[in-house]
C-alpha positions in Angstrom: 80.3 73.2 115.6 82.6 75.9 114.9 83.6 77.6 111.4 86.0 80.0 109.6 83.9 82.2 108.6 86.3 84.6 107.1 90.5 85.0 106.2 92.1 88.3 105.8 95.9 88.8 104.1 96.8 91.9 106.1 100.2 94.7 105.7 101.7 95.6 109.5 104.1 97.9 107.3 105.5 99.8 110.1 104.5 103.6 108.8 100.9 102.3 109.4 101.3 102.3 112.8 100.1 106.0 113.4 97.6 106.9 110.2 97.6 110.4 111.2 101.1 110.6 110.3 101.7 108.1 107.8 102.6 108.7 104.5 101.6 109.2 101.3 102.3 105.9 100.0 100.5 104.0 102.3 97.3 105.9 102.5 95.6 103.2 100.0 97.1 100.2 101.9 95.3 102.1 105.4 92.0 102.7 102.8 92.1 99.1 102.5 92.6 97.9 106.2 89.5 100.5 107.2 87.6 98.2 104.7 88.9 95.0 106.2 87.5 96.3 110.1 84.4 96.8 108.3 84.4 93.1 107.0 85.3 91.9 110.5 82.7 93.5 112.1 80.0 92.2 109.4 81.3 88.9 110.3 80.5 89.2 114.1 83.7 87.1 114.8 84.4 85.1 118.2 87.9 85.4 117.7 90.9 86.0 115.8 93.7 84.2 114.9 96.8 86.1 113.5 100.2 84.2 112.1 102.7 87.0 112.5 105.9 86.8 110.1 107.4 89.4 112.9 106.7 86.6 115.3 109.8 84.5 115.0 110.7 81.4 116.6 113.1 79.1 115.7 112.1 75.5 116.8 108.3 75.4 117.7 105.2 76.7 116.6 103.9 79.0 119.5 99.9 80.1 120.3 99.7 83.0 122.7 97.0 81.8 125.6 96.9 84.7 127.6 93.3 86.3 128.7 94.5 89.7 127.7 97.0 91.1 125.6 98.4 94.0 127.6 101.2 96.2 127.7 103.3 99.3 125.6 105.0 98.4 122.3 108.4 100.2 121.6 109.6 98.2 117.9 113.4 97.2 118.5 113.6 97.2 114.4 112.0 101.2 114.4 112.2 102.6 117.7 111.7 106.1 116.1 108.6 105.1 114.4 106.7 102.6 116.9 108.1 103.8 120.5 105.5 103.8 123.7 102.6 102.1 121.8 99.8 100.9 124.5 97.8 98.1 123.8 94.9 96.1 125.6 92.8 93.5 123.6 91.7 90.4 124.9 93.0 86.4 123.9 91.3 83.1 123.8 93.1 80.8 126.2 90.7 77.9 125.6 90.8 78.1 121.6 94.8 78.9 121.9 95.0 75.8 123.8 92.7 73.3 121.5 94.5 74.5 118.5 98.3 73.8 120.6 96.8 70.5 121.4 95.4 69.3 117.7 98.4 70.7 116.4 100.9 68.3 118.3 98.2 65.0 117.4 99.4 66.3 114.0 102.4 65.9 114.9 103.3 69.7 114.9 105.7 71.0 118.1 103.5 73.9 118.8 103.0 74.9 122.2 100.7 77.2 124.0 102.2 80.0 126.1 100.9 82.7 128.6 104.1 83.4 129.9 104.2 87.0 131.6 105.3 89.7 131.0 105.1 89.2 126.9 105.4 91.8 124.7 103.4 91.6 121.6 105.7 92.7 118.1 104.3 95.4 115.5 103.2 92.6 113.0 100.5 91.5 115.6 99.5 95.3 117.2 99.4 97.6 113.8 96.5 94.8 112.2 94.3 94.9 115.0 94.6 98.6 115.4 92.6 98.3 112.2 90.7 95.2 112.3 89.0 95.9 115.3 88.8 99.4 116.5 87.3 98.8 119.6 90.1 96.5 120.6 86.9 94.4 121.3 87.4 90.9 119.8 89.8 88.2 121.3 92.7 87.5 119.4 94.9 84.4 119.1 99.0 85.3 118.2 100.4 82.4 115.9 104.0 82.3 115.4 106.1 81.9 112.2 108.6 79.2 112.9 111.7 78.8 110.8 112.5 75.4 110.8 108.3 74.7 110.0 108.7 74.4 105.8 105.8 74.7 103.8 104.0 71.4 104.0 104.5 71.8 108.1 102.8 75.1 107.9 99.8 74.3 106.2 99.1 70.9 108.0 99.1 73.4 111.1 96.7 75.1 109.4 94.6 72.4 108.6 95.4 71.2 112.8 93.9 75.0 113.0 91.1 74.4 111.2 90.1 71.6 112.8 90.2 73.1 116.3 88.1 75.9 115.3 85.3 73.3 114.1 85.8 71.1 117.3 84.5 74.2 119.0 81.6 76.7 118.5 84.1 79.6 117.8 82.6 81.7 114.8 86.7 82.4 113.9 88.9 85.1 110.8 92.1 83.6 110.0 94.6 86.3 108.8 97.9 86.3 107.7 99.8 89.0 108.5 102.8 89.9 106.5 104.1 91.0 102.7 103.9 88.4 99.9 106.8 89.4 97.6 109.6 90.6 100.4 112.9 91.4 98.4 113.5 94.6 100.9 115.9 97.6 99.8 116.1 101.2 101.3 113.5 103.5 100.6 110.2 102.8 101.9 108.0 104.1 99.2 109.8 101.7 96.5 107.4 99.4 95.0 108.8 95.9 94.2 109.9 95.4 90.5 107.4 94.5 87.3 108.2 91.1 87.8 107.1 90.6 91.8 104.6 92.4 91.5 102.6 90.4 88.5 103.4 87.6 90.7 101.8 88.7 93.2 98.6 89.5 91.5 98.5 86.1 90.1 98.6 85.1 93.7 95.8 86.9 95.1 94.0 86.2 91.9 94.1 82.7 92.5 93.4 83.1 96.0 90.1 85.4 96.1 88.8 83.5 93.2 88.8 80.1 95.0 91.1 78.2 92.4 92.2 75.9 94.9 94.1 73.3 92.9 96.2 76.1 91.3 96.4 77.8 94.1 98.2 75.0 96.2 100.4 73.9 93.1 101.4 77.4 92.3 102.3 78.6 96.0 105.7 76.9 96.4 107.4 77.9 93.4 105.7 81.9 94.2 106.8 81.9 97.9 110.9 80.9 96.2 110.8 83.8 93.7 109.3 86.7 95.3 111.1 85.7 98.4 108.1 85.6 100.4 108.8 87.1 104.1 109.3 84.6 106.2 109.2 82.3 103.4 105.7 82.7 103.1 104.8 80.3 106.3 102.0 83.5 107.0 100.3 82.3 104.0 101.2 78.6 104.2 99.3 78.6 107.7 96.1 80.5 106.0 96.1 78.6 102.9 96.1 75.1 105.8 93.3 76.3 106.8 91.1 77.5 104.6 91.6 75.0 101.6 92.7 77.4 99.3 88.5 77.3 98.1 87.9 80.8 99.9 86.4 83.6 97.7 87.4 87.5 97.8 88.7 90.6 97.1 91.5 92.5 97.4 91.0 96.0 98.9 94.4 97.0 98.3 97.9 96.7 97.0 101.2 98.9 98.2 104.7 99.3 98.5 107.1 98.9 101.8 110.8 99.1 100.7 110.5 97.4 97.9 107.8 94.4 99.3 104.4 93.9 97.9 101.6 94.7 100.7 98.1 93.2 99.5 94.9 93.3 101.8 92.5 90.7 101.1 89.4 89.7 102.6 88.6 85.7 101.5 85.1 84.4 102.9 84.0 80.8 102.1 83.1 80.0 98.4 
């Protein structure tokens, strides 16, 4: 029987993507994703599996299948900050595929691609740059679907979880994307007083493993911060872990105005 044994909220905030030349204001954000690699590697994973708000599709929930995730990422949203990235890591085709298939007994149009040549975005590279070092650990891509609401997201969660435990996967869940996401120019600005309390109340909720608050505050949080991608990155983690994962947060930063947290959540 499988398990989650861990969940991770992760920042992809492009300036991450080279730490030897990132700036200042996102030194304690890369502090924090060091820590997370360190947490991944305690938990001797099987696999990852990453929702991606950079990951966009518009009608169907998509699981990447491929053996290996191979090629050179140039960002078409920051070309002159992510341009001729290589990247090599390998998938989980059978996992991909059991979650695609539990997923659509749910109900849920999600479909499991290897179509080639696929190029992974910066929301899916820049985490596992940090996550796993070694580029050593397979990783299953999750897409962010717009036309999935809430509700959809975290019964594909829950079709997620259940996959996992129909297998002998020892799996990390992350989310990877900002909670508040009211963007403005300027990348060091930090989002106002207001976002970023509610985000602390968020990941308060979240690491101390308040389900029931946790589920009944989460729509009305996701509305007002403007969560990015309406906070389906979440929605999918908080489907499958319960919302009764335990934590800490590691970190907390700015983006042009978004608020960046990186947790680590383990099972209560």
């Amino acid at each position: 029987m499988g398990s989650i044994v861990g969940a991770l909220i992760v920042t992809h905030t492009p300036r991450m993507a080279d730490e030897f030349t990132a700036p200042a204001f996102t030194r304690e954000m890369i502090r924090g994703m060091h820590e997370l690699g360190e947490v991944v590697a305690q938990l001797r994973p099987d696999a990852l599996i990453q929702a991606s708000t950079h990951w966009v599709t518009t009608f169907n929930h998509y699981v990447l299948g491929h053996k290996r995730h191979r090629g050179i990422l140039t960002s078409s949203e920051a070309p002159e900050i992510i341009a001729g990235v290589p990247y090599d890591f390998p998938g989980d085709p059978g996992l991909a595929e059991a979650m695609a298939a539990k997923g659509r007994e749910k109900d849920i149009p999600v479909i499991c691609t290897a179509a080639e040549p696929f190029m992974l975005e910066y929301g899916t590279v820049n985490p596992i740059r940090y996550l796993t070092p070694k580029f050593d650990v397979p990783v299953v891509p999750v897409s962010s679907c717009l036309l999935a609401d809430i509700p959809e997201c975290i019964r594909w969660g829950e079709a997620i979880a259940e996959a996992i435990r129909d297998s002998s996967k020892r799996v990390v869940v992350i989310a990877s994307g900002a909670l508040s996401h009211k963007l403005v120019r300027g990348p060091e600005t930090w989002p106002s007083e207001e976002s970023q309390r509610l985000d602390h109340q968020f990941v308060d909720l979240a690491t101390q493993g308040r389900a029931d608050e946790l589920k009944s505050f989460f729509p009305s949080f996701a509305k007002t911060v403007e969560a990015e991608m309406g906070g389906r990155h979440l929605a999918i983690l908080l489907g499958a872990t319960g919302g009764a994962f335990r934590g800490k947060l590691h970190a907390y930063g700015p983006s042009s105005g978004t608020g960046n947290a990186v947790v680590s959540l383990t099972p209560a």
